[in-house]
Structure formats: structure tokens, C-alpha cells
N, CA, C and O atoms as a Tripos MOL2 file, in Angstrom:
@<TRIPOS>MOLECULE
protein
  280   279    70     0     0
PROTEIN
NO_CHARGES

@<TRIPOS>ATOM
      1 N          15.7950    1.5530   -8.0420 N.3       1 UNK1
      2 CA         15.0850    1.0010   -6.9050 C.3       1 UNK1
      3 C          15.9500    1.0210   -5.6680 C.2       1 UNK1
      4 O          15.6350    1.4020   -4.5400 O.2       1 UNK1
      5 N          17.2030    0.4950   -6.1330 N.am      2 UNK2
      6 CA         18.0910    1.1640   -4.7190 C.3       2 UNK2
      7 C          18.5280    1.6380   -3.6420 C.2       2 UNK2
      8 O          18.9010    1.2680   -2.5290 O.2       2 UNK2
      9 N          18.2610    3.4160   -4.8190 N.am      3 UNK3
     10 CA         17.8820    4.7140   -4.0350 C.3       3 UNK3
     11 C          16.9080    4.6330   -3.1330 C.2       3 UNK3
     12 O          16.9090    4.9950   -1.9560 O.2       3 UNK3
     13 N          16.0390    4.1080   -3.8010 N.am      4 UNK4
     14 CA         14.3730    4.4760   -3.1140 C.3       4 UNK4
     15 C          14.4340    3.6370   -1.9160 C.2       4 UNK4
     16 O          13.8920    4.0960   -0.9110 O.2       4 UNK4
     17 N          15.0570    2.3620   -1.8310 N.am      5 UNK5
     18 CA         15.0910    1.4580   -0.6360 C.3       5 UNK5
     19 C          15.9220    2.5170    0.2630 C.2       5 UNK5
     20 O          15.2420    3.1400    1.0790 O.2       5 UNK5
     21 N          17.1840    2.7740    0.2200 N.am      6 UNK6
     22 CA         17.4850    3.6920    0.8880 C.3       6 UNK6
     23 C          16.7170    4.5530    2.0810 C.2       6 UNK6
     24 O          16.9110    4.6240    3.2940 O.2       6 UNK6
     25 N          16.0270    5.0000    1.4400 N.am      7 UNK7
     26 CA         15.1090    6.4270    2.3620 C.3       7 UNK7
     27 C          14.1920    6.0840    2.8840 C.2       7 UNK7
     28 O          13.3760    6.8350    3.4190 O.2       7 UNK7
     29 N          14.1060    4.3670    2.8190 N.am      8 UNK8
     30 CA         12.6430    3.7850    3.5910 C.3       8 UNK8
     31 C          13.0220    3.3960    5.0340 C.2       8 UNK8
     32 O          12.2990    2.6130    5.6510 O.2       8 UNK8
     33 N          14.1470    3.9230    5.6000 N.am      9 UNK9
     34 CA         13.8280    3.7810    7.4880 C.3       9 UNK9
     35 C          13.0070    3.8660    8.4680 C.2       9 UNK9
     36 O          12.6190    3.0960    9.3470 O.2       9 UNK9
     37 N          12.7290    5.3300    8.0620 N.am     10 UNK10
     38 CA         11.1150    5.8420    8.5710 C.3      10 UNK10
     39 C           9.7750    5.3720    8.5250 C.2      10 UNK10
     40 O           8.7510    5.4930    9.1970 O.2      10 UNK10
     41 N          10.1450    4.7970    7.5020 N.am     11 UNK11
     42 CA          8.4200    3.9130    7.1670 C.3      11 UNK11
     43 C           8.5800    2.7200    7.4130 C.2      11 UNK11
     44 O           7.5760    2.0880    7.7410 O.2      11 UNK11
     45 N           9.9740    1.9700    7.3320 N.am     12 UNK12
     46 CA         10.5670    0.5330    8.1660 C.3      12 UNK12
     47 C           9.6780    1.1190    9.5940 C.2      12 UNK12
     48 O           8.5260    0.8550    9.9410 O.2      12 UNK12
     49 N          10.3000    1.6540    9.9840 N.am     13 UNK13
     50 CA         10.2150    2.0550   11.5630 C.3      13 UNK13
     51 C           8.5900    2.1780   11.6120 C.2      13 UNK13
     52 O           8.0180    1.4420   12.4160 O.2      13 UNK13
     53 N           7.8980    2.9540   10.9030 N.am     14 UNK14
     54 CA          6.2000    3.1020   11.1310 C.3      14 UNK14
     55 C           5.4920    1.9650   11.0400 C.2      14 UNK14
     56 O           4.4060    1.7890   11.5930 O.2      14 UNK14
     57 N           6.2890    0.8620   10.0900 N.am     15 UNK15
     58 CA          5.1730   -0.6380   10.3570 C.3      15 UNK15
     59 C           5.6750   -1.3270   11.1230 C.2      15 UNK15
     60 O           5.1680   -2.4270   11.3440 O.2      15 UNK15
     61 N           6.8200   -0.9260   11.7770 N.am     16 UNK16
     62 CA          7.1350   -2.3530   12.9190 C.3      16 UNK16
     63 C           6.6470   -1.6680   14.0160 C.2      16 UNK16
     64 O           6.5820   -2.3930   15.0090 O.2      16 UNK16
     65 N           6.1390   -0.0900   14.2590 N.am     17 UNK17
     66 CA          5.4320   -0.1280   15.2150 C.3      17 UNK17
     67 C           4.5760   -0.6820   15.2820 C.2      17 UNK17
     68 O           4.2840   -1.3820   16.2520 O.2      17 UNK17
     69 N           4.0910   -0.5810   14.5470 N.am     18 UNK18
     70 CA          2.0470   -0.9910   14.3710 C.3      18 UNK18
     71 C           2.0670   -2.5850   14.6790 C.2      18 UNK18
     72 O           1.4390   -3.0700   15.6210 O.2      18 UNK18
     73 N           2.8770   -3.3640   13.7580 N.am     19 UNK19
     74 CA          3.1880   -4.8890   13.6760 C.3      19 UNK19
     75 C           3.6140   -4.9150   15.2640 C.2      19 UNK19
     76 O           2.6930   -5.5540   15.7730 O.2      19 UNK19
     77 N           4.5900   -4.5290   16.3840 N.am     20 UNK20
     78 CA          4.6790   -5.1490   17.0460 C.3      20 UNK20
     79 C           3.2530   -5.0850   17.9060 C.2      20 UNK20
     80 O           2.9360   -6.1650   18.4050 O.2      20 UNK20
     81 N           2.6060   -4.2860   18.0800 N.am     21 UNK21
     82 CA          1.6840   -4.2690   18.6770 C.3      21 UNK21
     83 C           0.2480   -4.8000   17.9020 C.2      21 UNK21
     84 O          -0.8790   -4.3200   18.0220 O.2      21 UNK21
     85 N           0.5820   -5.6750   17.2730 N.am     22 UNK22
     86 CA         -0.5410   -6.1620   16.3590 C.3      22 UNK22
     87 C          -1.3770   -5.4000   16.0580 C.2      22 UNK22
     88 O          -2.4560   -5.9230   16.3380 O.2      22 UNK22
     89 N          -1.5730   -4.0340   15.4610 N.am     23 UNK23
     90 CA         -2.4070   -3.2630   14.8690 C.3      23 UNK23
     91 C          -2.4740   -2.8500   13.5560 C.2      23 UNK23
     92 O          -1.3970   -2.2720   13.4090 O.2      23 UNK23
     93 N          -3.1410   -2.7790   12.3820 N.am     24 UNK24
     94 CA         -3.4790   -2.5120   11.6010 C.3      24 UNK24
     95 C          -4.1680   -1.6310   10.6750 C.2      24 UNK24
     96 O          -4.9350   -1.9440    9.7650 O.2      24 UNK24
     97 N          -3.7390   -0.3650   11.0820 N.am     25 UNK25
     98 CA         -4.6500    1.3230   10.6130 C.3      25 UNK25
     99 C          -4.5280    0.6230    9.1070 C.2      25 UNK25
    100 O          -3.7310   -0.1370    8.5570 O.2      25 UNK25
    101 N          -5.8580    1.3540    8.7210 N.am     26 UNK26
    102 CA         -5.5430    1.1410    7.7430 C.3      26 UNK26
    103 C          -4.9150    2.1490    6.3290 C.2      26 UNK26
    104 O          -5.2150    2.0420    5.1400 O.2      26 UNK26
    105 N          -3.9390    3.1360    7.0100 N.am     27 UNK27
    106 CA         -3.0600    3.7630    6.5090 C.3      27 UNK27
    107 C          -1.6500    3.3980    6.9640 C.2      27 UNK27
    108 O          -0.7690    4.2570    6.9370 O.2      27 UNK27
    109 N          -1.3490    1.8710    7.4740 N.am     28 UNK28
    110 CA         -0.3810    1.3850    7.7140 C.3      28 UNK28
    111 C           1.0320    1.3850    6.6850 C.2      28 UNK28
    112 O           2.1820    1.4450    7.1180 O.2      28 UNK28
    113 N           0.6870    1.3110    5.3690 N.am     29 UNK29
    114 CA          1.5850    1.4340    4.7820 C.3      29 UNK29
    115 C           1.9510    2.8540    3.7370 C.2      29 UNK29
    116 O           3.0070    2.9760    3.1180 O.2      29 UNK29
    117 N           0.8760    3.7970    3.7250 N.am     30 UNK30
    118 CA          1.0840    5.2060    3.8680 C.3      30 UNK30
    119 C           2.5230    5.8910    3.8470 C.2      30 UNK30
    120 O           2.6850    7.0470    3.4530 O.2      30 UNK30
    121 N           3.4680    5.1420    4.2680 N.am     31 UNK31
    122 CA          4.6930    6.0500    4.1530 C.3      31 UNK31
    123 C           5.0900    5.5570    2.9510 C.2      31 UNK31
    124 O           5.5460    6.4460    2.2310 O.2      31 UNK31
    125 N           5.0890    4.2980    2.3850 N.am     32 UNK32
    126 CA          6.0990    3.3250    1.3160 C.3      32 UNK32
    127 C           4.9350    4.0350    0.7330 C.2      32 UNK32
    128 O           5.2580    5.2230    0.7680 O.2      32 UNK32
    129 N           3.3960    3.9040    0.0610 N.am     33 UNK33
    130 CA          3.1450    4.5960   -0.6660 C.3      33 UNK33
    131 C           3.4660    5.8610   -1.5720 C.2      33 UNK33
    132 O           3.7480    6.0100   -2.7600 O.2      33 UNK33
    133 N           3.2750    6.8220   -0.3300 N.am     34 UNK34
    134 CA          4.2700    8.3210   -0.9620 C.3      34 UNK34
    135 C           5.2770    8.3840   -1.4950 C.2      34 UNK34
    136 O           5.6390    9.2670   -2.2710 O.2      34 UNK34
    137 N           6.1040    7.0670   -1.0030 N.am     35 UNK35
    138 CA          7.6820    7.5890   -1.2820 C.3      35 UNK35
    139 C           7.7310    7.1610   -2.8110 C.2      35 UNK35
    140 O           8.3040    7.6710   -3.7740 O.2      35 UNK35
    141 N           6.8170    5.8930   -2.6680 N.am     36 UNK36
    142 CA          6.7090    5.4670   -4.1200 C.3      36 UNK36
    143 C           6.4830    6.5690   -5.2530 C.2      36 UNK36
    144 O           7.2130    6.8960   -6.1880 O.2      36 UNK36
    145 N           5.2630    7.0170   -4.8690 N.am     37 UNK37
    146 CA          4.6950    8.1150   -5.9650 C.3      37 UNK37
    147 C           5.7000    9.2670   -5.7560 C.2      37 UNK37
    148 O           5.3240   10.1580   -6.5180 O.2      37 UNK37
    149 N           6.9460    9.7290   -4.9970 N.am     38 UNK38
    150 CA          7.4520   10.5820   -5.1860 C.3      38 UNK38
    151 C           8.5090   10.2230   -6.2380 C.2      38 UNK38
    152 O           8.8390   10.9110   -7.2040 O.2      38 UNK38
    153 N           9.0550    8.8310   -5.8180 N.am     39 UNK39
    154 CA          9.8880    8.4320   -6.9220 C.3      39 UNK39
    155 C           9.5440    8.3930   -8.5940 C.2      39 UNK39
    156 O          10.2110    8.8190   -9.5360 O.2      39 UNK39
    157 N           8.3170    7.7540   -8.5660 N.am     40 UNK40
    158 CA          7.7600    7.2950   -9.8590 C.3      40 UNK40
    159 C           7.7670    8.8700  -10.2880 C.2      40 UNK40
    160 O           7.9590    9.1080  -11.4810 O.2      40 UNK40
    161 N           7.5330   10.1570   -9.2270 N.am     41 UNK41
    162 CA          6.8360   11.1370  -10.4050 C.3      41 UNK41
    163 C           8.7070   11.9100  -11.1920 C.2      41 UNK41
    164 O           8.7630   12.8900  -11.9350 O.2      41 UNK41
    165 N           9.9840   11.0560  -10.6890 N.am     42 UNK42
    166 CA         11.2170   11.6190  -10.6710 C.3      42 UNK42
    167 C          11.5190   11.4550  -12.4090 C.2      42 UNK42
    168 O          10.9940   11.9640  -13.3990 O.2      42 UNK42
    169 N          12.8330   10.3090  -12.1690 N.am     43 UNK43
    170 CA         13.1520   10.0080  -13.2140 C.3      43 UNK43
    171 C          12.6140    9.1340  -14.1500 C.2      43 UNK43
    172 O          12.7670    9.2290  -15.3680 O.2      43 UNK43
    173 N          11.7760    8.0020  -13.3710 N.am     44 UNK44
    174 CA         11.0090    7.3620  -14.3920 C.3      44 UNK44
    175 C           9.7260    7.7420  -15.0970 C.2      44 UNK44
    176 O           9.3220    7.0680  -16.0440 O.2      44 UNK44
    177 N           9.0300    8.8820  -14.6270 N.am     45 UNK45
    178 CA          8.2180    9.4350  -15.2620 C.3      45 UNK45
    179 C           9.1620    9.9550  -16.8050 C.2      45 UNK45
    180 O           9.1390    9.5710  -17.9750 O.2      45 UNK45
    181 N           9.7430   10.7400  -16.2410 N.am     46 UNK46
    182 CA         10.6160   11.7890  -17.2050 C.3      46 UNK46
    183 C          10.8820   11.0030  -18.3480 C.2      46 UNK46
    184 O          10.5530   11.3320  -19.4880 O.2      46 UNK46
    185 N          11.5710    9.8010  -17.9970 N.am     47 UNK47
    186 CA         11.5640    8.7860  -19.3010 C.3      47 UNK47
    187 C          10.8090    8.1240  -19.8920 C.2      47 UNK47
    188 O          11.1750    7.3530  -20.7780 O.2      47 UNK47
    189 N           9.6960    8.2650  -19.5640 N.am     48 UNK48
    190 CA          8.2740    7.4660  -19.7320 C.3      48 UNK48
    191 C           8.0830    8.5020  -21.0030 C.2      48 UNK48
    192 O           7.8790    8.0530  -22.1310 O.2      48 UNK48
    193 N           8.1540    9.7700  -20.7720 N.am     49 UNK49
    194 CA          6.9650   11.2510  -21.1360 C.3      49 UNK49
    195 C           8.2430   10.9620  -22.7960 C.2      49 UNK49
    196 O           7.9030   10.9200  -23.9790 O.2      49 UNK49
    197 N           9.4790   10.8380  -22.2820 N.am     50 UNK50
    198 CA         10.5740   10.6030  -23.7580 C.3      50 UNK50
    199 C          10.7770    9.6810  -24.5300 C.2      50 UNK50
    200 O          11.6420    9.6500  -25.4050 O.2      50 UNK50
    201 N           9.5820    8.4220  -24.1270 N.am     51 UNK51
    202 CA          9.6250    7.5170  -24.9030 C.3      51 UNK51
    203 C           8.7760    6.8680  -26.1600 C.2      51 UNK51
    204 O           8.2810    7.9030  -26.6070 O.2      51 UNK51
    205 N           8.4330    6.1160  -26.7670 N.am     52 UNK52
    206 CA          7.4450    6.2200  -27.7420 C.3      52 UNK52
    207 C           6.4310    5.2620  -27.2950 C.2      52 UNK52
    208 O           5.5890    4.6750  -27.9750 O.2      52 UNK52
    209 N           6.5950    5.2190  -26.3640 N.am     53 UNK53
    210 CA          5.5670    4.4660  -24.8240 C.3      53 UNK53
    211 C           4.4610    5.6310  -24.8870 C.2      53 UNK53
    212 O           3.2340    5.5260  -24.8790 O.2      53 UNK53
    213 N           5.1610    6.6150  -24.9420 N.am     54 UNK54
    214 CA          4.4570    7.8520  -24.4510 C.3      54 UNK54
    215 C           3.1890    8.5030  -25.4230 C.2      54 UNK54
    216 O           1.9950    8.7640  -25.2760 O.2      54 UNK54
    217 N           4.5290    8.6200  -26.8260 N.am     55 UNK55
    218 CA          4.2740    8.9010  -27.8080 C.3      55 UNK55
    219 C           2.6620    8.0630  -28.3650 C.2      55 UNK55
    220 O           1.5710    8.6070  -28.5370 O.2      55 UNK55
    221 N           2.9260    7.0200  -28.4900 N.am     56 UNK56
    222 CA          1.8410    5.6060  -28.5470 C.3      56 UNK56
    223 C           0.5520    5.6350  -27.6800 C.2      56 UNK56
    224 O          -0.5310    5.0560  -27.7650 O.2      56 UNK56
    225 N           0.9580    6.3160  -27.0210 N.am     57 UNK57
    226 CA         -0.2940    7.0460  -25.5520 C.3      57 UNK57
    227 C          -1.2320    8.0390  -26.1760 C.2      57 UNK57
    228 O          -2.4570    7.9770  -26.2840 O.2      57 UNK57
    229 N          -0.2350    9.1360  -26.6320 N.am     58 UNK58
    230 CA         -0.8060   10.4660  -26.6990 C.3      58 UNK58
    231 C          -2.0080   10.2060  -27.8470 C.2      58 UNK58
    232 O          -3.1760   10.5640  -27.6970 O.2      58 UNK58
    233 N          -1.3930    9.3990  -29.2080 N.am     59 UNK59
    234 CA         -2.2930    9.1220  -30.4560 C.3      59 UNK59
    235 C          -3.0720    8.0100  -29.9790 C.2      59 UNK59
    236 O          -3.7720    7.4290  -30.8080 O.2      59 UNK59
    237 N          -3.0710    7.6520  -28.8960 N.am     60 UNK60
    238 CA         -4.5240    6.3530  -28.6100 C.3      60 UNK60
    239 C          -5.4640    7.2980  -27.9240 C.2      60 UNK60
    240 O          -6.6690    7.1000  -28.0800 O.2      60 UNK60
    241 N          -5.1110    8.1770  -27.2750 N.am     61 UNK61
    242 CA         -6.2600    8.9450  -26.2290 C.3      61 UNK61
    243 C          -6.4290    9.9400  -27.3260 C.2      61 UNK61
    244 O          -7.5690   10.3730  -27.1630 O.2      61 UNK61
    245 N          -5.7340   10.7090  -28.6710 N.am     62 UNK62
    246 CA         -6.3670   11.6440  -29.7540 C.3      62 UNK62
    247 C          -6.9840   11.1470  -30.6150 C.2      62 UNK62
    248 O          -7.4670   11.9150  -31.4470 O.2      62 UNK62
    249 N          -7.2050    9.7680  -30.7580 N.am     63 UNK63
    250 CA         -8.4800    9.0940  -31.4980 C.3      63 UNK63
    251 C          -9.4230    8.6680  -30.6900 C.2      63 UNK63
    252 O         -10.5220    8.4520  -31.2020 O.2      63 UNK63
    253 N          -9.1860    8.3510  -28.7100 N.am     64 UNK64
    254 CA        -10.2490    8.1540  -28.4810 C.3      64 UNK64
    255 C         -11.1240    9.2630  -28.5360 C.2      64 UNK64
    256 O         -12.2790    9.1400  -28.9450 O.2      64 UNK64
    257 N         -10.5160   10.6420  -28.0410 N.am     65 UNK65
    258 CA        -11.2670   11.4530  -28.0910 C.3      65 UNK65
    259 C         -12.0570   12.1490  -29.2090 C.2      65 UNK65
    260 O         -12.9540   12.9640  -28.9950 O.2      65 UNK65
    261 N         -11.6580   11.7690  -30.3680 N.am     66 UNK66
    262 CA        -12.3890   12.3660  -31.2650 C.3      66 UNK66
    263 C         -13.1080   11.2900  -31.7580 C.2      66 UNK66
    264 O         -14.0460   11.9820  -32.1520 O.2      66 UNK66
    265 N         -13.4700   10.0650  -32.0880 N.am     67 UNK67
    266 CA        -14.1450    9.3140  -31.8820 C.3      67 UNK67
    267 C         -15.3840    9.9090  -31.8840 C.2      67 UNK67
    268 O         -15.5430   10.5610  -30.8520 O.2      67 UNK67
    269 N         -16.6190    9.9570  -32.8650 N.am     68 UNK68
    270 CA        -18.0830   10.2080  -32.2260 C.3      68 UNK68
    271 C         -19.0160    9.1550  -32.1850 C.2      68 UNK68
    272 O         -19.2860    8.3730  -33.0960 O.2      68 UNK68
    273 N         -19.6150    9.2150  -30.7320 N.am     69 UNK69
    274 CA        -20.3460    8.0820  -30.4990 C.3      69 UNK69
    275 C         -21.7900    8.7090  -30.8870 C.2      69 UNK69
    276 O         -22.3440    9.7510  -30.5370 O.2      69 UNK69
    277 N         -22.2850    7.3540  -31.9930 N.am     70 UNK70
    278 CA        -23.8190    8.2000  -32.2200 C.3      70 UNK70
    279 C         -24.7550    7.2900  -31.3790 C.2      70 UNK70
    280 O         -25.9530    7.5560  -31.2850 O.2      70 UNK70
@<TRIPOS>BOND
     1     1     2 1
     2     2     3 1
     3     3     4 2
     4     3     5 am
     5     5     6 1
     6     6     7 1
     7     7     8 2
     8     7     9 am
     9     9    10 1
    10    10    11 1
    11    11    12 2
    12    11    13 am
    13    13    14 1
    14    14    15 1
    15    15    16 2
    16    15    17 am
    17    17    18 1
    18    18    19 1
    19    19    20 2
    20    19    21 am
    21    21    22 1
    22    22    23 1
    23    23    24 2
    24    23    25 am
    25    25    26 1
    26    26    27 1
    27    27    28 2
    28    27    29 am
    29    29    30 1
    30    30    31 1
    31    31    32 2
    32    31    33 am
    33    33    34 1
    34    34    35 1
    35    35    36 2
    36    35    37 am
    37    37    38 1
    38    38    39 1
    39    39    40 2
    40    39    41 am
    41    41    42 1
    42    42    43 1
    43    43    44 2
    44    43    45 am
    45    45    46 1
    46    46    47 1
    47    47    48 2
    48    47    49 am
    49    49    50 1
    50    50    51 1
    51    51    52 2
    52    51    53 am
    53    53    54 1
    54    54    55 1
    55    55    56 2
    56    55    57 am
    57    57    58 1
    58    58    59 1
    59    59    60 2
    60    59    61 am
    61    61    62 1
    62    62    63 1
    63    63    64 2
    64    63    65 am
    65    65    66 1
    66    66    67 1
    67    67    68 2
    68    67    69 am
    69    69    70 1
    70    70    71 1
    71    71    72 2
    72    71    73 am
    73    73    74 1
    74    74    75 1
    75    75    76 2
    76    75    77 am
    77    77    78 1
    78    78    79 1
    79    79    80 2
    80    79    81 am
    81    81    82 1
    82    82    83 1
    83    83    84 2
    84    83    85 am
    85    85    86 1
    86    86    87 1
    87    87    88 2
    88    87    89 am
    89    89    90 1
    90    90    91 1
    91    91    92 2
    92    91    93 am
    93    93    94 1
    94    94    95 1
    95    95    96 2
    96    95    97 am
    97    97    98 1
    98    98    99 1
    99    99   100 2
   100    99   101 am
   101   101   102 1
   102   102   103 1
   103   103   104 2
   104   103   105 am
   105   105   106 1
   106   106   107 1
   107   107   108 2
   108   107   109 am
   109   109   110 1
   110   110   111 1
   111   111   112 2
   112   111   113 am
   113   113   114 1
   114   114   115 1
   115   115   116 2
   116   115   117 am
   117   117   118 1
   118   118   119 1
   119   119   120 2
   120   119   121 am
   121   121   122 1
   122   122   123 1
   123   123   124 2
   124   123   125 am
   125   125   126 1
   126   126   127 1
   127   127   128 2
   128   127   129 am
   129   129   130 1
   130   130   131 1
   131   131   132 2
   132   131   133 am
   133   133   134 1
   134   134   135 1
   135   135   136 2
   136   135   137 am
   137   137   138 1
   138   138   139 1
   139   139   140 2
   140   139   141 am
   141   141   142 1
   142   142   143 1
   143   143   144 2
   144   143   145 am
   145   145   146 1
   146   146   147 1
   147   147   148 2
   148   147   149 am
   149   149   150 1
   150   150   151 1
   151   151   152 2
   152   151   153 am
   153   153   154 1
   154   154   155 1
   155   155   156 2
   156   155   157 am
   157   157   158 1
   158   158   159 1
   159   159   160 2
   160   159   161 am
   161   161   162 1
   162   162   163 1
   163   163   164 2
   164   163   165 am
   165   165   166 1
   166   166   167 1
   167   167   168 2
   168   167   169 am
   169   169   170 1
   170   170   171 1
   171   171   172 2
   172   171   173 am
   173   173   174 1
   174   174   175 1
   175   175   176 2
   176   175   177 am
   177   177   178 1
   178   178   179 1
   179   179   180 2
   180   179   181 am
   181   181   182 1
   182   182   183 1
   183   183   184 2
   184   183   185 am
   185   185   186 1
   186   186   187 1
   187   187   188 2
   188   187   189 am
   189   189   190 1
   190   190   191 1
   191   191   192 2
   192   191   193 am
   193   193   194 1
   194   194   195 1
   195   195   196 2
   196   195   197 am
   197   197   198 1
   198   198   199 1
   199   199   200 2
   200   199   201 am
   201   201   202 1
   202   202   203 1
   203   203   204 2
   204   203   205 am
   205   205   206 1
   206   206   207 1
   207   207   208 2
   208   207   209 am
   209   209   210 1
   210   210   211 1
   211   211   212 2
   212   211   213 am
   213   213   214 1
   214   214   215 1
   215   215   216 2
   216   215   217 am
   217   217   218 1
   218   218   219 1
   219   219   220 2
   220   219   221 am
   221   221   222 1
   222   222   223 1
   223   223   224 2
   224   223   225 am
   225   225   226 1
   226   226   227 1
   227   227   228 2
   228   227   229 am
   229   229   230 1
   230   230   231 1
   231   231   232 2
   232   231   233 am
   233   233   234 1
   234   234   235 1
   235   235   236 2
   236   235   237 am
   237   237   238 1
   238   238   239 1
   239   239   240 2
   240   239   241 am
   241   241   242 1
   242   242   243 1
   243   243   244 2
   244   243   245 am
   245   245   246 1
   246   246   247 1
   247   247   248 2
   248   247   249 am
   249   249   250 1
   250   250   251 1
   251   251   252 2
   252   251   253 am
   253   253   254 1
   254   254   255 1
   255   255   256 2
   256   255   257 am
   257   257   258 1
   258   258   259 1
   259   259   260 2
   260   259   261 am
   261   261   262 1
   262   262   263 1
   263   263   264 2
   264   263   265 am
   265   265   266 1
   266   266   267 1
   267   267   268 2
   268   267   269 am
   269   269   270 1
   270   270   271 1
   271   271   272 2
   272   271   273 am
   273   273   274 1
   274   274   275 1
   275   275   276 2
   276   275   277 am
   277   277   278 1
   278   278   279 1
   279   279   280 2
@<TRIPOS>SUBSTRUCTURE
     1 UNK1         2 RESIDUE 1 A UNK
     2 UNK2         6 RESIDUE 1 A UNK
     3 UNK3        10 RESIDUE 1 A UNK
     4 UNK4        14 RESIDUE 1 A UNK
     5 UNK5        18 RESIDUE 1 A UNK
     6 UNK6        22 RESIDUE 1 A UNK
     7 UNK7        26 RESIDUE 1 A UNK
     8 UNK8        30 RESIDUE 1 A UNK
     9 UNK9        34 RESIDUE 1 A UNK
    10 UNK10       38 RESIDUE 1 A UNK
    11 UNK11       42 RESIDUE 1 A UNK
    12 UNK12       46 RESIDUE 1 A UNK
    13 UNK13       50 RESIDUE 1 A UNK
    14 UNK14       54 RESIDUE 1 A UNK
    15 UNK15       58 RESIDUE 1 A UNK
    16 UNK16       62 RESIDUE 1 A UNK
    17 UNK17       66 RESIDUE 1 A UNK
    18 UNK18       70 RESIDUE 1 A UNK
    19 UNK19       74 RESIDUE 1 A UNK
    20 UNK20       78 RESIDUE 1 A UNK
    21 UNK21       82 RESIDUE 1 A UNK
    22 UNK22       86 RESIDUE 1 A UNK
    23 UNK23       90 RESIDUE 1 A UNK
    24 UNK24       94 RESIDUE 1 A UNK
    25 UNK25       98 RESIDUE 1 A UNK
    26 UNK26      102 RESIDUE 1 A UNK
    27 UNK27      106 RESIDUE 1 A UNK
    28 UNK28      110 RESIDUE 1 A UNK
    29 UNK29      114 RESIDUE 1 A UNK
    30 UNK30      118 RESIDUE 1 A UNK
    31 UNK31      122 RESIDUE 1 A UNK
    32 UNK32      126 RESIDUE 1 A UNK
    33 UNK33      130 RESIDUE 1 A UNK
    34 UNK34      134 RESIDUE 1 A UNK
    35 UNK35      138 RESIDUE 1 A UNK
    36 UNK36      142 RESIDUE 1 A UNK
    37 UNK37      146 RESIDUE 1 A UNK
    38 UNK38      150 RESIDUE 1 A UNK
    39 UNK39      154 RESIDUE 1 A UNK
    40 UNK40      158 RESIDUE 1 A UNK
    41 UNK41      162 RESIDUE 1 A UNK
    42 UNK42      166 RESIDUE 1 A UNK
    43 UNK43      170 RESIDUE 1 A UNK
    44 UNK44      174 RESIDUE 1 A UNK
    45 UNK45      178 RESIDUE 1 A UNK
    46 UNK46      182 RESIDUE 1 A UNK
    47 UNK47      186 RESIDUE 1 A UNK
    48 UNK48      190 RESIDUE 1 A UNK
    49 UNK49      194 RESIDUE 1 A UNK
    50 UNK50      198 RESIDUE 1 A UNK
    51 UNK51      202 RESIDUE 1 A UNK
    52 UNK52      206 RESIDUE 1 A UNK
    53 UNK53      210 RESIDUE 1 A UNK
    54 UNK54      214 RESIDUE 1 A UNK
    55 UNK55      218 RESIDUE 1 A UNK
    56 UNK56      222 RESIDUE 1 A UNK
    57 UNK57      226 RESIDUE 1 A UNK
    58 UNK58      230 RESIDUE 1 A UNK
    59 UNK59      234 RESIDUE 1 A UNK
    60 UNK60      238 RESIDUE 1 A UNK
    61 UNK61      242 RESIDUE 1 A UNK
    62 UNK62      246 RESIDUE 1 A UNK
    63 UNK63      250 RESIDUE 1 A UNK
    64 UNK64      254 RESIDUE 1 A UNK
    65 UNK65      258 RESIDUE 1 A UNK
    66 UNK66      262 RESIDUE 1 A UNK
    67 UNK67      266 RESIDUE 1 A UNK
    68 UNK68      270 RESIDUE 1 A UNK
    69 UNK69      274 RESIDUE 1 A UNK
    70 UNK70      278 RESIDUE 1 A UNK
């Protein structure tokens, strides 16, 4: 989490524009979003996909899918 605080200047900087001028787009927080999903898709995905988190995933969605609904 750190890292990721790190690289958030730019998007610091994009809501204190908006905030000082009391405005509210409502893609105001649009930058911390992305950065989020760029992070999440890094290393913690990667360890997600190697864990039995994952594993435990794959065999709940291969019984939902075969599952027949009459």
C-alpha cells in the first residue's frame, strides 16, 4: 500500500482542485480509482491466482456451472 500512496500526487492534486472550488464531477475521484485497479491487477492479483483462495474459486464456479437447473 505504500508504493501505491506514493504515485498518488496527481490525483492529490485533481481533488484539491475541484474541493477548493467546491465542485463535485462526478468523476472526481477517477484518478485514485485507476491507480487502484492498476495496482490490484499487479502483485496482488498474481498472489490471489497462487493461492488456494483461488483454487477454492475455480471448483465453486465448476459446480456452479454444471449444475442443471430443471
Amino acid at each position: 500500500m505504500k508504493e501505491m500512496l506514493s504515485h498518488t500526487h496527481e490525483a492529490v492534486a485533481h481533488v484539491q482542485k475541484y474541493l477548493m472550488k467546491n465542485e463535485v464531477p462526478v468523476n472526481l475521484f477517477e484518478p485514485y480509482i485507476e491507480e487502484i485497479f492498476h495496482h490490484l491487477r499487479g502483485e496482488p492479483f498474481r498472489k490471489f491466482l497462487e493461492s488456494d483462495k483461488y483454487t477454492r474459486f475455480c471448483q465453486w464456479k465448476n459446480l456452479e456451472l454444471n449444475i442443471q437447473i430443471q
